[in-house]
N, C-alpha and C positions, 0 to 999 in steps of 0.2 A: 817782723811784725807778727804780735800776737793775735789770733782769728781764735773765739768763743763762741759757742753758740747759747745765745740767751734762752733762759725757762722759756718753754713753750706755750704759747699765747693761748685765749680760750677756745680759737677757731682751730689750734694743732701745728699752725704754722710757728715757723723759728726764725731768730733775724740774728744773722750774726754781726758780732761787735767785735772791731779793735781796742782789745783790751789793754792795751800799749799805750793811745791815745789820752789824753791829758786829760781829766776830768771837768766839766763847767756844771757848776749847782748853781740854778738863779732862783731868789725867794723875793717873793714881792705879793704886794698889792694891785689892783685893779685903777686907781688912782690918787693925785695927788692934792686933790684941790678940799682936803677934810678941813675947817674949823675945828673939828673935835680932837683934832689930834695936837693945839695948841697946848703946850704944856707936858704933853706926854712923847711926842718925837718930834716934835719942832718946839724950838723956842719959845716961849710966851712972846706975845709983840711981833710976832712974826708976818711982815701984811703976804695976802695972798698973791702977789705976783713974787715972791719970795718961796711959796713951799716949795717947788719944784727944786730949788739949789739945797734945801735943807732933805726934800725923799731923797736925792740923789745918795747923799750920805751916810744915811739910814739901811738903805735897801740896793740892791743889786740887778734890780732890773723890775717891769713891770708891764701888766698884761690893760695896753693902751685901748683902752675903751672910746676914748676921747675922738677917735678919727673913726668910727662906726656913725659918728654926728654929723662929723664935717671934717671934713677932711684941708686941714690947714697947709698953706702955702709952702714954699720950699722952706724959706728963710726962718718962718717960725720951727719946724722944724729943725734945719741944722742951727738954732739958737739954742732949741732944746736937748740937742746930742753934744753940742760945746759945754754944756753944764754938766753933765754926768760922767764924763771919762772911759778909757775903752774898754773895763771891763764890765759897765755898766750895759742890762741889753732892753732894748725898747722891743717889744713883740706889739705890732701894731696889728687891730681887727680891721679885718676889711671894710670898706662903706657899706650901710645899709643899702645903698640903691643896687649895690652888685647880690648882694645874698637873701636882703627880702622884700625891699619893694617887685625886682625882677626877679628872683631867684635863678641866677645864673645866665638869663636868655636875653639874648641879645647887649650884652654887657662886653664889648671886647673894647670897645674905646674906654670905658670905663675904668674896666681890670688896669689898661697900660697906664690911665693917668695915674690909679694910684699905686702900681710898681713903680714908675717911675720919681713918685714923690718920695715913695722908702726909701730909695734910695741916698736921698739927704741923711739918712742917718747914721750914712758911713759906716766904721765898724762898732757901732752899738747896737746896729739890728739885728734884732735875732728872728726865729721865726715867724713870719705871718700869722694870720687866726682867720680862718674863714669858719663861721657861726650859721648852721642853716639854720632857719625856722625848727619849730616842733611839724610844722604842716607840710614837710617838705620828703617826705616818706620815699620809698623802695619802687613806686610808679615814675618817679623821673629819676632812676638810676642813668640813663643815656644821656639827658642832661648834663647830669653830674661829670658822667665817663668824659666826656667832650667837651667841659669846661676844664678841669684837672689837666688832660691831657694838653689842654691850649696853653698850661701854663709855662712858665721858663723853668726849666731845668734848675737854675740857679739861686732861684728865691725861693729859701725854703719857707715852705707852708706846712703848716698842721690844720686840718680839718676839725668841727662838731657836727658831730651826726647826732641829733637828740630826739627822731622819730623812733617809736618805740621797735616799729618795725625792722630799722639796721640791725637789730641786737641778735643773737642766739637762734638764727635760722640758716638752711644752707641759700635758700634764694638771693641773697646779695651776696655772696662766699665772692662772686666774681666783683662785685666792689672792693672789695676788702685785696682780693689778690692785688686788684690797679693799683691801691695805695702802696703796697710791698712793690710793683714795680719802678714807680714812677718818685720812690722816696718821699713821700707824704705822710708826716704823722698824721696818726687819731687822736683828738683832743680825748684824755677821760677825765668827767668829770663826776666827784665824787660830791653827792650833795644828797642828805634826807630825805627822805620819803622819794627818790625817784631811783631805787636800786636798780631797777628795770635796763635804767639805760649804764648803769658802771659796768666799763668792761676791761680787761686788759690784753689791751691786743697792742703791741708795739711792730706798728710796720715801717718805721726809720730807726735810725739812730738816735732820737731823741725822744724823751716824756716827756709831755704839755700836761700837764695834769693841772684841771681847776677846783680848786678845793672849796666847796662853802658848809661856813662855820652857822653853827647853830648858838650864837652870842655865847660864843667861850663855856660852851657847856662842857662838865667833862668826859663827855662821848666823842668831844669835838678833838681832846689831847688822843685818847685811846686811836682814834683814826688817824692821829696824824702820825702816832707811833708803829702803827699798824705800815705806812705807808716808810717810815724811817726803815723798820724789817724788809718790805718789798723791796725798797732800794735796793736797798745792800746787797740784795742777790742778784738786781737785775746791775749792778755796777760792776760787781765780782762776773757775772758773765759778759762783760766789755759794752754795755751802754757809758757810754762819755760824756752825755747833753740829760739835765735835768731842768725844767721850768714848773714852777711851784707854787702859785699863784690863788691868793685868800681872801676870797669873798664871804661879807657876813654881811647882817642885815644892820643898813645906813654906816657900815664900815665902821663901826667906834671898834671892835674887836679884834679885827684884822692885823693890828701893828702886834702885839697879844700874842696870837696866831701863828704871826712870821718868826717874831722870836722864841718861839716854842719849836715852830720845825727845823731854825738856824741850828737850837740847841741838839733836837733829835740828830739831826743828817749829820751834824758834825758828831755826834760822839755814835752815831751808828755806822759810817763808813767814809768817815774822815772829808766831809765836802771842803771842809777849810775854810766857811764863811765866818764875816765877822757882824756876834751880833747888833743888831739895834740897840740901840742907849735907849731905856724909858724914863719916862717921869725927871729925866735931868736936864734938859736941855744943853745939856756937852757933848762935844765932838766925840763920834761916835770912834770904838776902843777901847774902851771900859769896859770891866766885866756887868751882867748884868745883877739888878737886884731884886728883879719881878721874884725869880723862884727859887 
């Protein structure tokens, strides 16, 4: 087994990766319930209790906003992991009642019900997504330390820390070590006008990264390509897990997006994804004709 140590992160620390280990690139969307995407990655005619078996097709995994709402029964769940197949990966966000109605306290009946609901999603779950508030700052690090720590070893979670205060100071250094111990990613999320909080600090084995697009501007390609370079070096130093995920505003842009980053990652360090079909409505496989 090959052991690398990955570019070191902006806080000095280093994570090593097996670089041996078989690569997973997942590019997606935030959801699937678009109308606007009628014609351009789904079918025309397509009714909405249908998009989901037509994103499955499309895209390779997706960062599940839908259960931050409400958090649906088993059944509907593994209904929706029987649709997508097992390289497909569901990263489902925590409920709102666990991250901001409560922020973290008193929430232990809570966290188990919906561990144990992800669980229906068998082997298409990928990591968790716990989303703190913006209000949720460096004064309830103890919180934080003591909900993290309460969690199972075994689900993997990535975190968002989006107080501006987590970023570029040593006073949370000692959050940032917990995450290196206890193998929890940092969500980064690269998005306009809030550079404050982009950071790259990888303290697992895996990138969560949330992309949001600025309606397919071409600042928006330059960053994606930007992040297609970053890969590459953090792949070549043995990261194995990539989550890719593309927020724009009311989503018309996003499908756009994903198959501009399929096209990056694969010709910048070989992900092997297959892109999205647009504007055809055919099974996806075909080259595309966007670019």
């Amino acid at each position: 087994m090959t052991q690398r140590v990955l570019e070191s992160t902006s806080d000095g620390r280093s994570w090593r990766g097996n670089a041996d280990a078989v690569l997973r690139v997942v590019v997606g969307g935030t959801g699937w319930g678009q109308a606007s995407w009628l014609g351009k990655v789904y079918p025309r005619g397509t009714k909405p209790k249908d998009f989901l078996s037509h994103y499955v097709r499309q895209f390779n995994g997706i960062e599940l906003n839908a259960l931050w709402y409400n958090l649906q029964p088993k059944s509907v769940i593994e209904r929706w992991a029987a649709l997508a197949g097992a390289n497909f990966r569901y990263c489902p966000k925590f409920s709102n009642t666990i991250s901001h109605e409560r922020m973290l306290e008193g929430v232990g009946r809570d966290t188990d019900l919906f561990i144990d609901h992800m669980q229906a999603f068998g082997e298409t779950l990928g990591p968790a997504f716990l989303q703190m508030p913006e209000s949720f700052g460096p004064a309830r690090a103890p919180v934080l330390h003591a909900y993290l720590r309460g969690l199972p070893r075994d689900f993997l979670t990535c975190i968002e820390l989006r107080h501006e205060g987590w970023f570029g100071t040593a006073a949370v250094r000692e959050t940032w070590e917990l995450l290196f111990e206890l193998g929890i990613g940092a969500v980064i999320t690269d998005t306009p006008g809030r550079r404050d909080v982009l950071h790259m600090r990888l303290t697992a084995p895996v990138a969560f990264i949330r992309f949001v697009g600025n309606n397919y501007h071409p600042k928006d390609l330059r960053r994606i390509e930007e992040w297609g370079e970053r890969l590459e070096r953090w792949v070549e130093g043995g990261l194995r897990e990539v989550y890719f995920f593309v927020h724009d505003t009311g989503e018309l842009f996003s499908p756009e997006m994903c198959a501009y980053a399929v096209e990056v990652f694969n010709r910048q360090f070989g992900a092997g994804l297959m892109p999205p079909v647009m504007n055809s409505g055919e099974p996806p496989g075909k080259e595309l004709t966007l670019f």
